[in-house]
C-alpha positions in Angstrom: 160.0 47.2 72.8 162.5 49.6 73.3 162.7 52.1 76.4 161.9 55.2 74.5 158.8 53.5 72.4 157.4 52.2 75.6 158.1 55.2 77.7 155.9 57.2 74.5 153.7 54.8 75.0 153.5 54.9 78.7 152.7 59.0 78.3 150.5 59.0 75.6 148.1 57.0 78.0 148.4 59.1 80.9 148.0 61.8 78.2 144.8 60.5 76.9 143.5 60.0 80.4 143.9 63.5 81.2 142.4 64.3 78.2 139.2 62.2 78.2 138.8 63.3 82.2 139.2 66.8 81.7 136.4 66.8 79.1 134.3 65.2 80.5 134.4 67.1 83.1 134.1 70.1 81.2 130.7 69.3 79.4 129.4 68.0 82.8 130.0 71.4 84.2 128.9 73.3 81.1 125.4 72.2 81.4 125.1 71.8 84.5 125.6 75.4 84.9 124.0 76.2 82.2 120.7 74.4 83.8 120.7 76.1 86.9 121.3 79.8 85.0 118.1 79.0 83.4 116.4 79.0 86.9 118.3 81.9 87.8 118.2 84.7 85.0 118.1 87.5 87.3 121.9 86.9 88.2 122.8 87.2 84.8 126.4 90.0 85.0 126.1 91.4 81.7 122.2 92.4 81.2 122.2 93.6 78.0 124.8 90.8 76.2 124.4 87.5 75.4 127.6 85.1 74.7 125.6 81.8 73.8 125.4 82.6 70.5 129.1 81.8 70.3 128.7 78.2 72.0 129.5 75.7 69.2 132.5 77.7 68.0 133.7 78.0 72.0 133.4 74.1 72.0 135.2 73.2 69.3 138.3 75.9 70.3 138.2 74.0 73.8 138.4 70.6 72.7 141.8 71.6 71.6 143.1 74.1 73.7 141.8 71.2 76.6 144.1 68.9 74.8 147.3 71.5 75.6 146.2 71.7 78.9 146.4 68.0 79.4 149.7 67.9 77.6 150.8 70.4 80.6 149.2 68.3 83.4 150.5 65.2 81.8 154.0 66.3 81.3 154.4 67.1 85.2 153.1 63.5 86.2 155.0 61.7 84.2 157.7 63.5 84.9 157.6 62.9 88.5 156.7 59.1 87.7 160.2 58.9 86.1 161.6 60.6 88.7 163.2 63.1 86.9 161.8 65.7 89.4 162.4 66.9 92.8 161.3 63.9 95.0 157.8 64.8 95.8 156.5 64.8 99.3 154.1 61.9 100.5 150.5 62.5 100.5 148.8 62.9 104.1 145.2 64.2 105.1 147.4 66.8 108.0 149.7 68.7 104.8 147.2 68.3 102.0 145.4 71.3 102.7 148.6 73.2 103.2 149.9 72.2 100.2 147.0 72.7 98.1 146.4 76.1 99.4 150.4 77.0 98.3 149.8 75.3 95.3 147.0 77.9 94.7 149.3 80.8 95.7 151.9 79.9 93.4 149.0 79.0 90.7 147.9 82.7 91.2 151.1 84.5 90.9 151.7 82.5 87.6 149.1 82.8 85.8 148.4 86.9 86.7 152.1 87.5 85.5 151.7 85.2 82.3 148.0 86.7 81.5 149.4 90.3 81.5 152.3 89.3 79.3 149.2 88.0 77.4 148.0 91.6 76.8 151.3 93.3 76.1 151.5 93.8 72.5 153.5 91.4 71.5 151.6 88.7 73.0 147.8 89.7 72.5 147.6 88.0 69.5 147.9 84.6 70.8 145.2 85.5 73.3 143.1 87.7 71.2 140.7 84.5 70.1 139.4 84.0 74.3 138.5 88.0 74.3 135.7 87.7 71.4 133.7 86.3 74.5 132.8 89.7 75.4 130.3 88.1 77.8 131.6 84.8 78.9 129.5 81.6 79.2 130.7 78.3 80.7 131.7 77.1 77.3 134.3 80.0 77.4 136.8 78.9 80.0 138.7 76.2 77.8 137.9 78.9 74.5 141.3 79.9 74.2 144.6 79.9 71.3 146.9 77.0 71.5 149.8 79.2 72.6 147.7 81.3 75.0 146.9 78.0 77.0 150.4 76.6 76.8 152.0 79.9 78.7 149.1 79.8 81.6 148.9 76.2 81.7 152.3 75.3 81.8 152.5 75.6 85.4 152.1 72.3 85.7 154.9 71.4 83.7 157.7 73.7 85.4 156.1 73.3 89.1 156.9 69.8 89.6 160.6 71.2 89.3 160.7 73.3 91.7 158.5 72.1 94.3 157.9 69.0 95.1 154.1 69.0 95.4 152.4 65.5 95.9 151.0 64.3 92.7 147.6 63.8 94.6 147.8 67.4 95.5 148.3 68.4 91.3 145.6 66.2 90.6 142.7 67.4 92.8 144.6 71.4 91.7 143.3 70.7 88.2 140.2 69.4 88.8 139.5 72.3 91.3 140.7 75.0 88.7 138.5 73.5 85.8 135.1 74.0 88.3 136.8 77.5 89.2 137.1 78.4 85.9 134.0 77.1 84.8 132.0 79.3 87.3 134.4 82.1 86.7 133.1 82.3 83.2 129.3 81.3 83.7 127.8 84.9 83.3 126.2 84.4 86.4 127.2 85.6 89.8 126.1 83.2 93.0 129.4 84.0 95.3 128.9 87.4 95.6 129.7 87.8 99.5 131.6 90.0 101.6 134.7 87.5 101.9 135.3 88.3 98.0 135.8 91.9 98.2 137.8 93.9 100.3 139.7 93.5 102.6 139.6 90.3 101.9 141.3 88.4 98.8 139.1 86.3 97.7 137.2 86.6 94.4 133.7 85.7 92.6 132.3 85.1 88.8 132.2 89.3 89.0 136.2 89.5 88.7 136.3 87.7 85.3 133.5 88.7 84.3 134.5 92.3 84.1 138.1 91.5 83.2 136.0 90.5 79.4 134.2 93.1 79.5 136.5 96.0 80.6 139.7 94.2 79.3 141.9 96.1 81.3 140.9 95.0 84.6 141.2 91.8 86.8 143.8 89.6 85.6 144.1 87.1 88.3 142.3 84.0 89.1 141.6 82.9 92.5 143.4 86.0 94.7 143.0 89.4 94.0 145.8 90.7 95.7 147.9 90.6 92.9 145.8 93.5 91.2 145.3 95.4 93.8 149.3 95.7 94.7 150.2 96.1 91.1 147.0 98.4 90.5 145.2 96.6 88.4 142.0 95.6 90.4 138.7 97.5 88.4 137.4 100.7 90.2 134.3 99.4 90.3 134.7 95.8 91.6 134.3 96.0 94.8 131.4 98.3 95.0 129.5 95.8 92.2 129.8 93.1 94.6 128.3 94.9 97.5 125.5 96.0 95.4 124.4 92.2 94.1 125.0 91.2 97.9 122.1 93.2 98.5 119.7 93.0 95.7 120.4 89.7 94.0 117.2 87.2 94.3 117.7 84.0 96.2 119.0 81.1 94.1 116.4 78.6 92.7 116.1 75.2 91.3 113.1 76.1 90.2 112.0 77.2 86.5 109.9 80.0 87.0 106.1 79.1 85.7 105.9 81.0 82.1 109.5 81.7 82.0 111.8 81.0 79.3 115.4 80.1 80.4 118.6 81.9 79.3 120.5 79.4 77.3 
């Protein structure tokens, strides 16, 4: 077998591992979320919408735009593995919460500067199909055009490049943005505290949340600092936060006797 068949081979593999974790993961996730919103309908964002009715078509779009995703993640592995990357550091418990929290930085600052080229004209229509979920469910985070997921995913093609990040670090990155995500789309708000509004950077379901439904607003993804220096943090965000703080019910486990739950 030749060098260039088994080195396909070799990333296919790593391709289809990606693949088969990261959807698993995401249906694990989807319900499970989904279960506890039914306990908790109260802390449903968007009162008066419902974007479950939109679930199987969301599903299907994210078992492919997954797949793109795992291409990116894959790519960046494999890469290193050949060594065609910058050397990248050892793993060690004392730097892996250093690194993880400058690969979130740098996470951050790429994918706010790719999701507003999203919404400049030229671009929109590549990432027009994720903004028919007017009210985001779970199932929406992955709900996204092939191209769209390419240009904010692809940091984990070009990073490996230019910093040489363990791949342990990458690894537990992705897994950590997939639950992020997830709960950035549920619908439902359960981090609403006052170390995600101001002055602090920190964010909660809330941010997205209103980015779909003001689409204008709150492009970022774990920071807000981004939108607020370049002015494009909602009005109304931080002032929505402080408001569930103080009125949203405790959360339960519990279905409510008599109650149906919110699919």
């Amino acid at each position: 077998m030749s060098d260039v068949v088994m080195g396909a081979a070799e990333f296919l593999a790593l391709l289809a591992a990606v693949y088969a974790v990261t959807v698993l993961a995401y249906f694990i996730l989807g319900f499970g979320i989904t279960w506890v919103n039914a306990r908790n309908p109260e802390r449903r964002i968007q009162k008066n919408r419902r974007g479950e009715k939109r679930r199987a078509q969301e599903i299907r779009q994210s078992l492919a735009s997954i797949l793109v995703t795992s291409a990116m993640v894959a790519i960046g592995l494999f890469s290193q593995w050949k060594g065609w990357t910058i050397g990248p550091w050892e793993f060690s418990w004392l730097w892996a919460a250093p690194q993880f929290v400058l690969c979130m930085i740098l996470f951050d600052a790429w994918f706010y500067f790719a999701h507003r080229l999203l919404h400049t004209k030229p671009f929109y229509r590549f990432h027009a199909l994720h903004h028919k979920s007017v009210a985001p469910t779970v199932w929406s985070n992955d709900s996204i055009g092939l191209v769209d997921t390419a240009l904010s995913q692809g940091y984990y093609a070009v990073v490996v490049f230019l910093v040489p990040f363990s791949p342990v670090i990458l690894i537990l990155h992705r897994a950590f943005d997939q639950i992020n995500g997830t709960f950035g789309h549920a619908g439902f708000e359960y981090f609403a505290s006052k170390t995600a509004r101001h002055p602090w950077p920190m964010l909660c379901t809330t941010y997205h949340d209103q980015h779909h439904a003001e689409f204008r607003y709150n492009y970022a993804n774990y920071f807000s600092f981004w939108d607020r220096l370049l002015g494009t943090v909602s009005p109304t965000y931080d002032r929505r936060v402080a408001a569930i703080e103080e009125t949203a019910p405790a959360i339960t486990l519990k279905r409510a006797g008599g109650s149906q739950p919110a699919e």
